[in-house]
PDB file of the backbone (N, CA, C, O) and the ligand in Angstrom, with CONECT records:
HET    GSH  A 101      20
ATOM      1  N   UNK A   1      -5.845   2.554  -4.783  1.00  0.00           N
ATOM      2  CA  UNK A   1      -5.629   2.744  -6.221  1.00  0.00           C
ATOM      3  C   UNK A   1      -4.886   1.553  -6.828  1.00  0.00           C
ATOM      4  O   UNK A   1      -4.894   1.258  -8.024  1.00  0.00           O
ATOM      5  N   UNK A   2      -4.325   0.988  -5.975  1.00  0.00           N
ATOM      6  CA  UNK A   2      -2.813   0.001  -6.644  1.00  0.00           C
ATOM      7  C   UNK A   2      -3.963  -1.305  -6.853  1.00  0.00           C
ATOM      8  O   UNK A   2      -3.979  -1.929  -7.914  1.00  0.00           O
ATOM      9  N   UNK A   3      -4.901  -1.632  -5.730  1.00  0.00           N
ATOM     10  CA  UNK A   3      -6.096  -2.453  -5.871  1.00  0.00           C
ATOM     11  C   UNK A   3      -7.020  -2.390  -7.048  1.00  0.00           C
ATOM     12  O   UNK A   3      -7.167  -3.356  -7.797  1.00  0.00           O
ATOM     13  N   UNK A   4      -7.480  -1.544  -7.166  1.00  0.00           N
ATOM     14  CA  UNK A   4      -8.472  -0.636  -8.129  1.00  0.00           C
ATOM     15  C   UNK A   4      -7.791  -1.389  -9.449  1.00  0.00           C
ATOM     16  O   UNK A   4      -8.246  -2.327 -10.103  1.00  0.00           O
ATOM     17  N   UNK A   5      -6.463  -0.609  -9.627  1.00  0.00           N
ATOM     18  CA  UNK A   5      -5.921  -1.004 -10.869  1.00  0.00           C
ATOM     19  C   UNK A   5      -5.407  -1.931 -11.109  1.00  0.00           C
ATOM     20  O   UNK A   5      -4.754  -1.975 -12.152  1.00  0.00           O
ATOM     21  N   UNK A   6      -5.482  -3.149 -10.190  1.00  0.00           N
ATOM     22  CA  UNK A   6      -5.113  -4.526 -10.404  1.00  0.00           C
ATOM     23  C   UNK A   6      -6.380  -4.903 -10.701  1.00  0.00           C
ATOM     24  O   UNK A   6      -6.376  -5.985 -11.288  1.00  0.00           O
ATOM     25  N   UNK A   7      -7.659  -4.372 -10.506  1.00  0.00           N
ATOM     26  CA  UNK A   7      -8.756  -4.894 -10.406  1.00  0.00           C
ATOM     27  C   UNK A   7      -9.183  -6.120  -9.494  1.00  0.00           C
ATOM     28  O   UNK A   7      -9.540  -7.231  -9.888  1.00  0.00           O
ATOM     29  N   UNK A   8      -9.064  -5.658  -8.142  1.00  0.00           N
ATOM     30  CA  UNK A   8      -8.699  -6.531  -7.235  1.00  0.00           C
ATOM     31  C   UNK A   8     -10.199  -6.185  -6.731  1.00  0.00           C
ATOM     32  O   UNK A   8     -10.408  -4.973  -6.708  1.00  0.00           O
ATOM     33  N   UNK A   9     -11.338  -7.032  -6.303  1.00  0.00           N
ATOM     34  CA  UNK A   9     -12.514  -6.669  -5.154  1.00  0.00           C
ATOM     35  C   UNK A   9     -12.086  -6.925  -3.960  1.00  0.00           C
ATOM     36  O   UNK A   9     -11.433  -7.905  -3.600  1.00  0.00           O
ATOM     37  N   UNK A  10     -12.540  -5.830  -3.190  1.00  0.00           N
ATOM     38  CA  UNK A  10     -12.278  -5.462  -1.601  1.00  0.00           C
ATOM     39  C   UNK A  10     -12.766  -4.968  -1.142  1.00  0.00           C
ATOM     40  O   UNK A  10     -13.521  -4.217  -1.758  1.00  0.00           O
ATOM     41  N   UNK A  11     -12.773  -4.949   0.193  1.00  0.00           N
ATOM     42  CA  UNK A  11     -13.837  -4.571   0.996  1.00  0.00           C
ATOM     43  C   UNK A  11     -13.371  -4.080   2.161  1.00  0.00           C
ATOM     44  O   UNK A  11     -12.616  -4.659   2.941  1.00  0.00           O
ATOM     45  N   UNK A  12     -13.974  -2.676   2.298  1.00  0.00           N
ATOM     46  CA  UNK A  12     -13.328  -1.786   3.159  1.00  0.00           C
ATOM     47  C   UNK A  12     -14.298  -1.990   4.491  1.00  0.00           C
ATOM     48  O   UNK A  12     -15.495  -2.249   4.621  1.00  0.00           O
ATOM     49  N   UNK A  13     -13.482  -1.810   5.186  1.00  0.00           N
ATOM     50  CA  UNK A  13     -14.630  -1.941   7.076  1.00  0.00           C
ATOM     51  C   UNK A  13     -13.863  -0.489   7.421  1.00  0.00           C
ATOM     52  O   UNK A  13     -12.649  -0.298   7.492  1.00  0.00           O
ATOM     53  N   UNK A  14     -14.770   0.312   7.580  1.00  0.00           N
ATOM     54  CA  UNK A  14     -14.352   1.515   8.342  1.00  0.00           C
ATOM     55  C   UNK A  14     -14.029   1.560   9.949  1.00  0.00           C
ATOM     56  O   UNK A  14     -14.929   1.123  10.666  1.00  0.00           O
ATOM     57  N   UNK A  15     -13.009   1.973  10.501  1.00  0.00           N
ATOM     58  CA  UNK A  15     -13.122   1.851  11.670  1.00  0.00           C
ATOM     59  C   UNK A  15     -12.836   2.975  12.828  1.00  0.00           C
ATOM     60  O   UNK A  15     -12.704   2.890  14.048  1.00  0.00           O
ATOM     61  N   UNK A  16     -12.798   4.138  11.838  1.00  0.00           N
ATOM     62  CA  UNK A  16     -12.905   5.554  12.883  1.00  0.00           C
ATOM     63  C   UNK A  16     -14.826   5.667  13.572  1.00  0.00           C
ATOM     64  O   UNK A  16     -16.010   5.869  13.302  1.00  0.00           O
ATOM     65  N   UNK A  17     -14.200   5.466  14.208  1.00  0.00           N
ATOM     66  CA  UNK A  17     -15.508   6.087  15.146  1.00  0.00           C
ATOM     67  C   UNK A  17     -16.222   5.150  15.895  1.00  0.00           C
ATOM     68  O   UNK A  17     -17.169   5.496  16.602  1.00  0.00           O
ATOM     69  N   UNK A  18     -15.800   3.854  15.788  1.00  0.00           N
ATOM     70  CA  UNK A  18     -15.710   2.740  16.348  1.00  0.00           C
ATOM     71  C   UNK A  18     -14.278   1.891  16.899  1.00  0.00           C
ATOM     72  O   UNK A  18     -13.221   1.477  16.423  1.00  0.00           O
ATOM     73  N   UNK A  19     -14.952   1.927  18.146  1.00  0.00           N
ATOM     74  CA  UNK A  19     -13.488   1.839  19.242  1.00  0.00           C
ATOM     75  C   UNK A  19     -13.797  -0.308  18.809  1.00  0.00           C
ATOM     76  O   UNK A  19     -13.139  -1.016  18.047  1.00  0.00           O
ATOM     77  N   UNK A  20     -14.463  -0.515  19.286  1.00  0.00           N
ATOM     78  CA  UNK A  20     -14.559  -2.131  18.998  1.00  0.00           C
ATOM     79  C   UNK A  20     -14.401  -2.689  17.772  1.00  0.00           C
ATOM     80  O   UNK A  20     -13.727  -3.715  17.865  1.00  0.00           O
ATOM     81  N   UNK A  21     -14.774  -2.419  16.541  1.00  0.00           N
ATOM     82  CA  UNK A  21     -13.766  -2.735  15.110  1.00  0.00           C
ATOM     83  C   UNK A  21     -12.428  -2.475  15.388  1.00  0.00           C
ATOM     84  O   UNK A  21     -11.557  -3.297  15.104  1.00  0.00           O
ATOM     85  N   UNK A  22     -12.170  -1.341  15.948  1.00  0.00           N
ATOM     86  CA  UNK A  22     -10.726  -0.848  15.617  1.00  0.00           C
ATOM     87  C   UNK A  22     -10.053  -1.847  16.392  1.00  0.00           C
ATOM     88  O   UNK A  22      -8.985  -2.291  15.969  1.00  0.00           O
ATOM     89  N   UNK A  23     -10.589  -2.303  17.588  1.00  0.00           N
ATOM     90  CA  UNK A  23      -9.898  -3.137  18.612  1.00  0.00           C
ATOM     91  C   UNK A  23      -9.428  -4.706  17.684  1.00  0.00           C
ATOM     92  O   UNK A  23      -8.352  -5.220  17.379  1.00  0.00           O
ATOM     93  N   UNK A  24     -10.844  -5.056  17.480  1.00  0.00           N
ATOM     94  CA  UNK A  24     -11.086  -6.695  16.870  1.00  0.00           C
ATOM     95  C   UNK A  24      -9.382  -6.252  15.547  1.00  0.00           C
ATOM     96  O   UNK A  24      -8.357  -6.932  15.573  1.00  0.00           O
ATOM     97  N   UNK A  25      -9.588  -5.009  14.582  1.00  0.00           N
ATOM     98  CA  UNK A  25      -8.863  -4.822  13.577  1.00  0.00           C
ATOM     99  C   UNK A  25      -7.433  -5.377  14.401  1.00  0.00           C
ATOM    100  O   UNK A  25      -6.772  -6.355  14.052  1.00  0.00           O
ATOM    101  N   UNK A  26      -7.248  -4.802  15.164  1.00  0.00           N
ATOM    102  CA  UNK A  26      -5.615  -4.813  15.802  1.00  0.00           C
ATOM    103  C   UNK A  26      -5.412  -5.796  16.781  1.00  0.00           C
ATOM    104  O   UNK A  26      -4.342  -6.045  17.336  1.00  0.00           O
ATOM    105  N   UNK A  27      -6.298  -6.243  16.933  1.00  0.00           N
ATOM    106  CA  UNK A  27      -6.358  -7.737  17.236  1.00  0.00           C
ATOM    107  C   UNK A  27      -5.746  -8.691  16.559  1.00  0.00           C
ATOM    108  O   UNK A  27      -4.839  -9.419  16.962  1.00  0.00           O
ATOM    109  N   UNK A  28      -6.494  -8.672  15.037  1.00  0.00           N
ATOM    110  CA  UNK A  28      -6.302  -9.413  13.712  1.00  0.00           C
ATOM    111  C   UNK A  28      -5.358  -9.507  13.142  1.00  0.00           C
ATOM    112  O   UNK A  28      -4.955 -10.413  12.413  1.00  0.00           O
ATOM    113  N   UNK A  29      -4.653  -7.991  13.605  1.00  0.00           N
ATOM    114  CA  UNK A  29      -3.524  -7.297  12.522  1.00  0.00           C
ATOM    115  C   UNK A  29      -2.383  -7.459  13.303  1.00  0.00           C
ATOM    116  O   UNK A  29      -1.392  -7.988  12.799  1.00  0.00           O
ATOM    117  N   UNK A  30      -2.375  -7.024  14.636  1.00  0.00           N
ATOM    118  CA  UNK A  30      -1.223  -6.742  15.289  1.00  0.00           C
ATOM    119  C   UNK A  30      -1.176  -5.515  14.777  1.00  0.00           C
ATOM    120  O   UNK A  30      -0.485  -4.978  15.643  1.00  0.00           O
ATOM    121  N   UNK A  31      -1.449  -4.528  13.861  1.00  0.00           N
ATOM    122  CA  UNK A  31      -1.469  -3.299  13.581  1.00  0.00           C
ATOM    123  C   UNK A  31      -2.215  -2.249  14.486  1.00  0.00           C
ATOM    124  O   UNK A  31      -3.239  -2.558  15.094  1.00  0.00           O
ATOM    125  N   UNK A  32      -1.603  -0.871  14.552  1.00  0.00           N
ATOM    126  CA  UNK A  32      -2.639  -0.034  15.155  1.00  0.00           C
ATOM    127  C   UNK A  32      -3.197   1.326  14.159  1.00  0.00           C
ATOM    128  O   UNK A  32      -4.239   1.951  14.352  1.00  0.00           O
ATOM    129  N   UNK A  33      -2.145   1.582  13.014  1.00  0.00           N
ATOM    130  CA  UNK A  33      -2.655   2.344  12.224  1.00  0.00           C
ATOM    131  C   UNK A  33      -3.945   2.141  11.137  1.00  0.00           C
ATOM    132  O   UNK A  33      -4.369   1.006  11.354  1.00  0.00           O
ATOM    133  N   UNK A  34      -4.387   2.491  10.539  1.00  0.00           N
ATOM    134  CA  UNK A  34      -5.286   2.741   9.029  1.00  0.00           C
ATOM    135  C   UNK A  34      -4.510   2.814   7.707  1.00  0.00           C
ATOM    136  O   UNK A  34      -3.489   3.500   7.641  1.00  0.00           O
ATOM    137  N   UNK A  35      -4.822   2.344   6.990  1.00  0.00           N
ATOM    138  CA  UNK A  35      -5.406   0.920   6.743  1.00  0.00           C
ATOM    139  C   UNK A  35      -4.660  -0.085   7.464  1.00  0.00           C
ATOM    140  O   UNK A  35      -3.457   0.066   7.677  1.00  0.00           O
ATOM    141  N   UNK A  36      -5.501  -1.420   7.974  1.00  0.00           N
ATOM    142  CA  UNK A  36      -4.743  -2.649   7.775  1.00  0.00           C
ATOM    143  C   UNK A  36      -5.078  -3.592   6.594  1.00  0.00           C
ATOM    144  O   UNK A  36      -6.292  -3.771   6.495  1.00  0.00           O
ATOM    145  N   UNK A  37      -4.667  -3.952   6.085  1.00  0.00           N
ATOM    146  CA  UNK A  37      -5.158  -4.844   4.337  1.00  0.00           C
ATOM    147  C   UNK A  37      -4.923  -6.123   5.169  1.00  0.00           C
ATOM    148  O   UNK A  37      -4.048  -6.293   6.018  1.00  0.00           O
ATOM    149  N   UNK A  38      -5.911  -7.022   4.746  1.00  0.00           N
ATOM    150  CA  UNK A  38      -6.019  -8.339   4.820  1.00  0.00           C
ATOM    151  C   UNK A  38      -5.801  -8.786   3.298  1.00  0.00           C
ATOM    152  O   UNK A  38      -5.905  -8.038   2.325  1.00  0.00           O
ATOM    153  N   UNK A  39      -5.443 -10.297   3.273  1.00  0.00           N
ATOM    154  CA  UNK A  39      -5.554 -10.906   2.057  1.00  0.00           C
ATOM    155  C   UNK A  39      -6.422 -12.185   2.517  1.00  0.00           C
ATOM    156  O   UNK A  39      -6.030 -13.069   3.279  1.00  0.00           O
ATOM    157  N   UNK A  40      -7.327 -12.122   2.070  1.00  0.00           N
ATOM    158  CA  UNK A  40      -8.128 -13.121   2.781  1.00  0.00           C
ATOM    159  C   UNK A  40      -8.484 -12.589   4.559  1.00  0.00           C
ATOM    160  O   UNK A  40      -9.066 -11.663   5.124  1.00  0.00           O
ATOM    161  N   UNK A  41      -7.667 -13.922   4.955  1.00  0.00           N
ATOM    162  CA  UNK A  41      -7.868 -13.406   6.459  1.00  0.00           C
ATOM    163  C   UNK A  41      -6.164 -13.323   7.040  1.00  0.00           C
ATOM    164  O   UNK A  41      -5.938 -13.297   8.250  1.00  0.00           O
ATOM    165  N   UNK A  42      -5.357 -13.298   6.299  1.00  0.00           N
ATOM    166  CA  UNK A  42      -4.018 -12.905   6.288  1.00  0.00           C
ATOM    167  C   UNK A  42      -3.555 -11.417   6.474  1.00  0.00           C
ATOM    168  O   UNK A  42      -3.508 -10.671   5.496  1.00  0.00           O
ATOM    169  N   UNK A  43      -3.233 -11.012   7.654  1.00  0.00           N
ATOM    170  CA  UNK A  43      -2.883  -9.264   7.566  1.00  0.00           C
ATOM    171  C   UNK A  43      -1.724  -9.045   7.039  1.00  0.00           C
ATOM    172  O   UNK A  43      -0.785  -9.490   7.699  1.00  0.00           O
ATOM    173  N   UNK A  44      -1.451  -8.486   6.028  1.00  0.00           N
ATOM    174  CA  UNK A  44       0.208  -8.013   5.285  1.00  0.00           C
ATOM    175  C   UNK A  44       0.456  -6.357   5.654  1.00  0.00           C
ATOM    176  O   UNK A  44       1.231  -5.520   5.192  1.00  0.00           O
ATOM    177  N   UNK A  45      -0.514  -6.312   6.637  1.00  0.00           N
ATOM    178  CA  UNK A  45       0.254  -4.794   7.137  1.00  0.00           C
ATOM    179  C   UNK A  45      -0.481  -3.742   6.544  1.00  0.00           C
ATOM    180  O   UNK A  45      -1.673  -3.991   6.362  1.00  0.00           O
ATOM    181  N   UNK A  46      -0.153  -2.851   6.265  1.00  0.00           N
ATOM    182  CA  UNK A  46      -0.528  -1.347   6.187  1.00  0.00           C
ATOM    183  C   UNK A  46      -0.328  -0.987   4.400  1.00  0.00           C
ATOM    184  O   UNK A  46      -0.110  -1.879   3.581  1.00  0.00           O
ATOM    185  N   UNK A  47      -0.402  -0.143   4.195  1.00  0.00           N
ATOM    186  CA  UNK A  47      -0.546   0.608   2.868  1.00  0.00           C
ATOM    187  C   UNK A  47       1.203   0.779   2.202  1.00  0.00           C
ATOM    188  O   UNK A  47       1.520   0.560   1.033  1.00  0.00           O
ATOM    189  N   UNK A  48       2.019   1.164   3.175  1.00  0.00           N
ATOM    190  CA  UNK A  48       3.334   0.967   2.748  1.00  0.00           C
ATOM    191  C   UNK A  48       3.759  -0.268   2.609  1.00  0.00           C
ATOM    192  O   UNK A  48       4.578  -0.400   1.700  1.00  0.00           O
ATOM    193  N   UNK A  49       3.414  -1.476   3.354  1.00  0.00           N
ATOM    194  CA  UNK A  49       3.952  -2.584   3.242  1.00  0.00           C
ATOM    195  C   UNK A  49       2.797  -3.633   2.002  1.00  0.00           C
ATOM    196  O   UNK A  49       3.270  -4.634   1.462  1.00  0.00           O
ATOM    197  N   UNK A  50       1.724  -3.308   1.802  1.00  0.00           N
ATOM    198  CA  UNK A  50       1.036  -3.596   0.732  1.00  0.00           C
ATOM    199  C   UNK A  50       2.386  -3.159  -0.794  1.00  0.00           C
ATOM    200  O   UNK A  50       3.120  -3.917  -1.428  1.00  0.00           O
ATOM    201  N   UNK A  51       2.210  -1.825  -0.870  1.00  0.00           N
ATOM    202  CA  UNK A  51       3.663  -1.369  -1.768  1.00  0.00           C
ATOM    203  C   UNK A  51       4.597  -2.019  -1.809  1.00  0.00           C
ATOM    204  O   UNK A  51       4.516  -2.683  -2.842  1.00  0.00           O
ATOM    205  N   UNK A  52       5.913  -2.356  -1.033  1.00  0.00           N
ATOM    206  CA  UNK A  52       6.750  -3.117  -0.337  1.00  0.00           C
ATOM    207  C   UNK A  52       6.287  -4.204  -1.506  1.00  0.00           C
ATOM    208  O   UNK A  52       6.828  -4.162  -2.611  1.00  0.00           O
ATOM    209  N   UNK A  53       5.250  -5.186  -1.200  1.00  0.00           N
ATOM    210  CA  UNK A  53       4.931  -6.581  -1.668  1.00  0.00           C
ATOM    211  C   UNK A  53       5.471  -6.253  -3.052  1.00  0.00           C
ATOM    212  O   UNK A  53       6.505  -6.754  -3.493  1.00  0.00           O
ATOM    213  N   UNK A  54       4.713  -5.387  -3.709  1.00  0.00           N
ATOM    214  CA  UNK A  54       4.424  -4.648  -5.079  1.00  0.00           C
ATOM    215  C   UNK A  54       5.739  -4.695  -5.597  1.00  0.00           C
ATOM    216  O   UNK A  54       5.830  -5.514  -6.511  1.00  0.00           O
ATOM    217  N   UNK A  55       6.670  -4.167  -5.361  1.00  0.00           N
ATOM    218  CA  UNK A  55       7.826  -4.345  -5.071  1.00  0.00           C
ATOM    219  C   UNK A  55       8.771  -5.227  -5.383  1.00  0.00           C
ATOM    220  O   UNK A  55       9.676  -5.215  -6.217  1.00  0.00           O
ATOM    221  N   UNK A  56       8.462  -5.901  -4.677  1.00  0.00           N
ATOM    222  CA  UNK A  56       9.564  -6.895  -3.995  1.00  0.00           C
ATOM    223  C   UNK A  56       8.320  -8.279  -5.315  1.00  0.00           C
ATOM    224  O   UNK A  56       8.542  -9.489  -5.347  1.00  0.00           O
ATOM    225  N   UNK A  57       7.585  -7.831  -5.863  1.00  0.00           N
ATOM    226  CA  UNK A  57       7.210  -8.520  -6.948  1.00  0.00           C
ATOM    227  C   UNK A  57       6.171  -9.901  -6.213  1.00  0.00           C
ATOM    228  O   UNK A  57       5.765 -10.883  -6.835  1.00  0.00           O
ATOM    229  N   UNK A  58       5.988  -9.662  -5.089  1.00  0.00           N
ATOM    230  CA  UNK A  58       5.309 -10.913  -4.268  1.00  0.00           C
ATOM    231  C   UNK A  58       3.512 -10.291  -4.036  1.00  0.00           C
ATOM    232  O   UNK A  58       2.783 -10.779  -3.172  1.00  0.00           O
ATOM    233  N   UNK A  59       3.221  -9.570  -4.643  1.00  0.00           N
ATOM    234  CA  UNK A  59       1.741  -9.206  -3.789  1.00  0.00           C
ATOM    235  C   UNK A  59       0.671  -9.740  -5.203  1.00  0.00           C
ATOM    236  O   UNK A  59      -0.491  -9.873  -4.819  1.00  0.00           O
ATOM    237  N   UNK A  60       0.811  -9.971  -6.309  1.00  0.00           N
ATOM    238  CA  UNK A  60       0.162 -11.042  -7.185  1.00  0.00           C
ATOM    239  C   UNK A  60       0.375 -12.161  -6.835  1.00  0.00           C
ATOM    240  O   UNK A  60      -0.491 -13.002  -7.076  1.00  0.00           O
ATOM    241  N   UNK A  61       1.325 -12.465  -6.301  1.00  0.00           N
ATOM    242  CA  UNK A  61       1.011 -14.077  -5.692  1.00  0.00           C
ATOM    243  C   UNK A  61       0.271 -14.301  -4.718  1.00  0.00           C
ATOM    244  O   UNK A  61      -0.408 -15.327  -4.689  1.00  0.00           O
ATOM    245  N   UNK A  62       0.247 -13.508  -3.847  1.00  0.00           N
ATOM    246  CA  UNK A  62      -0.074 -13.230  -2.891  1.00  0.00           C
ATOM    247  C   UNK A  62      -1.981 -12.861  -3.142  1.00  0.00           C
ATOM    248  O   UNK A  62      -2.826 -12.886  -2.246  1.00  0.00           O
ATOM    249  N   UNK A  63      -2.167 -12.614  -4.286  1.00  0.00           N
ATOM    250  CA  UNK A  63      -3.747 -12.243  -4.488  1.00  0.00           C
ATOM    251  C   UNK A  63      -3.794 -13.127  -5.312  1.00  0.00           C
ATOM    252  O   UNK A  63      -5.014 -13.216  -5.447  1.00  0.00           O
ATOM    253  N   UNK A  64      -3.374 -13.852  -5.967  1.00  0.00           N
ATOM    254  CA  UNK A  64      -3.494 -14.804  -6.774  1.00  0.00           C
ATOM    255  C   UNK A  64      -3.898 -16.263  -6.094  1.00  0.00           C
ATOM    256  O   UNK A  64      -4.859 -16.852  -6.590  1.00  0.00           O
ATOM    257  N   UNK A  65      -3.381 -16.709  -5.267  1.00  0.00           N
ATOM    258  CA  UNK A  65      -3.170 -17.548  -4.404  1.00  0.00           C
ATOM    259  C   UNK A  65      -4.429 -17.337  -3.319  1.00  0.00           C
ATOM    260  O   UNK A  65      -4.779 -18.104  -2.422  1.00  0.00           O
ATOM    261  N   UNK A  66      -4.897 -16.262  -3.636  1.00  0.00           N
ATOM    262  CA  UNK A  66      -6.216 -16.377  -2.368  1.00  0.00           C
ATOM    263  C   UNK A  66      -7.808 -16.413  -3.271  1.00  0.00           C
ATOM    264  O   UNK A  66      -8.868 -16.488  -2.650  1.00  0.00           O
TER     265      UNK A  66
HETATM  266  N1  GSH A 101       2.852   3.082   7.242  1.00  0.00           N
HETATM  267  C1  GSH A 101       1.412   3.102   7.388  1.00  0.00           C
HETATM  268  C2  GSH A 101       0.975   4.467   7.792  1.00  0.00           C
HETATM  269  C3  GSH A 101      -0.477   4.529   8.065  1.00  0.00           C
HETATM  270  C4  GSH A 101      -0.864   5.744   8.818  1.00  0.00           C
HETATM  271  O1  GSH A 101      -0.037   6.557   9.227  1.00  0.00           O
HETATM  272  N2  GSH A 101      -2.168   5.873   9.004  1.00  0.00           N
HETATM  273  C5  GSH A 101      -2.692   6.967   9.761  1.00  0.00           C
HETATM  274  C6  GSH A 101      -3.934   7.478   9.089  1.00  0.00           C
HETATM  275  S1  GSH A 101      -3.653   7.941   7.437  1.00  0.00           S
HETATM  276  C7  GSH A 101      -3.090   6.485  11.127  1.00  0.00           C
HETATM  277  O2  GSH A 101      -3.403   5.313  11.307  1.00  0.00           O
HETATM  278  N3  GSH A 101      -3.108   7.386  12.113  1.00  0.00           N
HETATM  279  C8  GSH A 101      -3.497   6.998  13.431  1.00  0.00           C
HETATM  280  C9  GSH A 101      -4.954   6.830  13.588  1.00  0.00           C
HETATM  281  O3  GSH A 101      -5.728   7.042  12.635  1.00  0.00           O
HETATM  282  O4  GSH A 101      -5.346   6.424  14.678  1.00  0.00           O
HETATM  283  C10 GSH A 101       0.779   2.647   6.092  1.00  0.00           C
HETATM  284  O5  GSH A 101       1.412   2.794   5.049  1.00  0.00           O
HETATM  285  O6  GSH A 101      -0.345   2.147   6.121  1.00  0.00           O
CONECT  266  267
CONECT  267  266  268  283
CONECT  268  267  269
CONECT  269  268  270
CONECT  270  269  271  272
CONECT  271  270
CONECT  272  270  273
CONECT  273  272  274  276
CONECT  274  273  275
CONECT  275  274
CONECT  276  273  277  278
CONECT  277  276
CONECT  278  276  279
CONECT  279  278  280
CONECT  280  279  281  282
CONECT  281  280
CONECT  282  280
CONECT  283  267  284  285
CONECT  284  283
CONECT  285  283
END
């Protein structure tokens, strides 16, 4: 939603039900939960720490910049 309403395009890769996305994902991420958000090819973590950015006033730069 926080995407949506920035009007941000993104692109979701589903990865329940696939053990090898999920792997490559946490590979990428160092994450093991759902979502991991990339910015580009940059992982900023999960859905709370996407917020966090929001926050802390850094996640428009952060999409801006990519
Ligand atoms: N702090 C994380 C929490 C994410 C989380 O708990 N995701 C759940 C699904 S909603 C999860 O990954 N559960 C383990 C699993 O699906 O294998 C975030 O904000 O993204």
């Amino acid at each position: 939603m926080l995407l949506d309403h920035k009007q941000v395009e993104y692109t979701e890769i589903p990865v329940d039900g696939d053990p090898e996305k999920r792997q490559e994902m946490t590979r990428l991420s160092g994450g093991h939960t759902v979502p991991q958000i990339f910015i580009d090819e940059t992982p900023i973590g999960g859905c709370d720490d996407m917020f966090a950015l929001e926050r802390q006033g850094q996640l428009d730069e952060l999409l801006n910049a990519s």
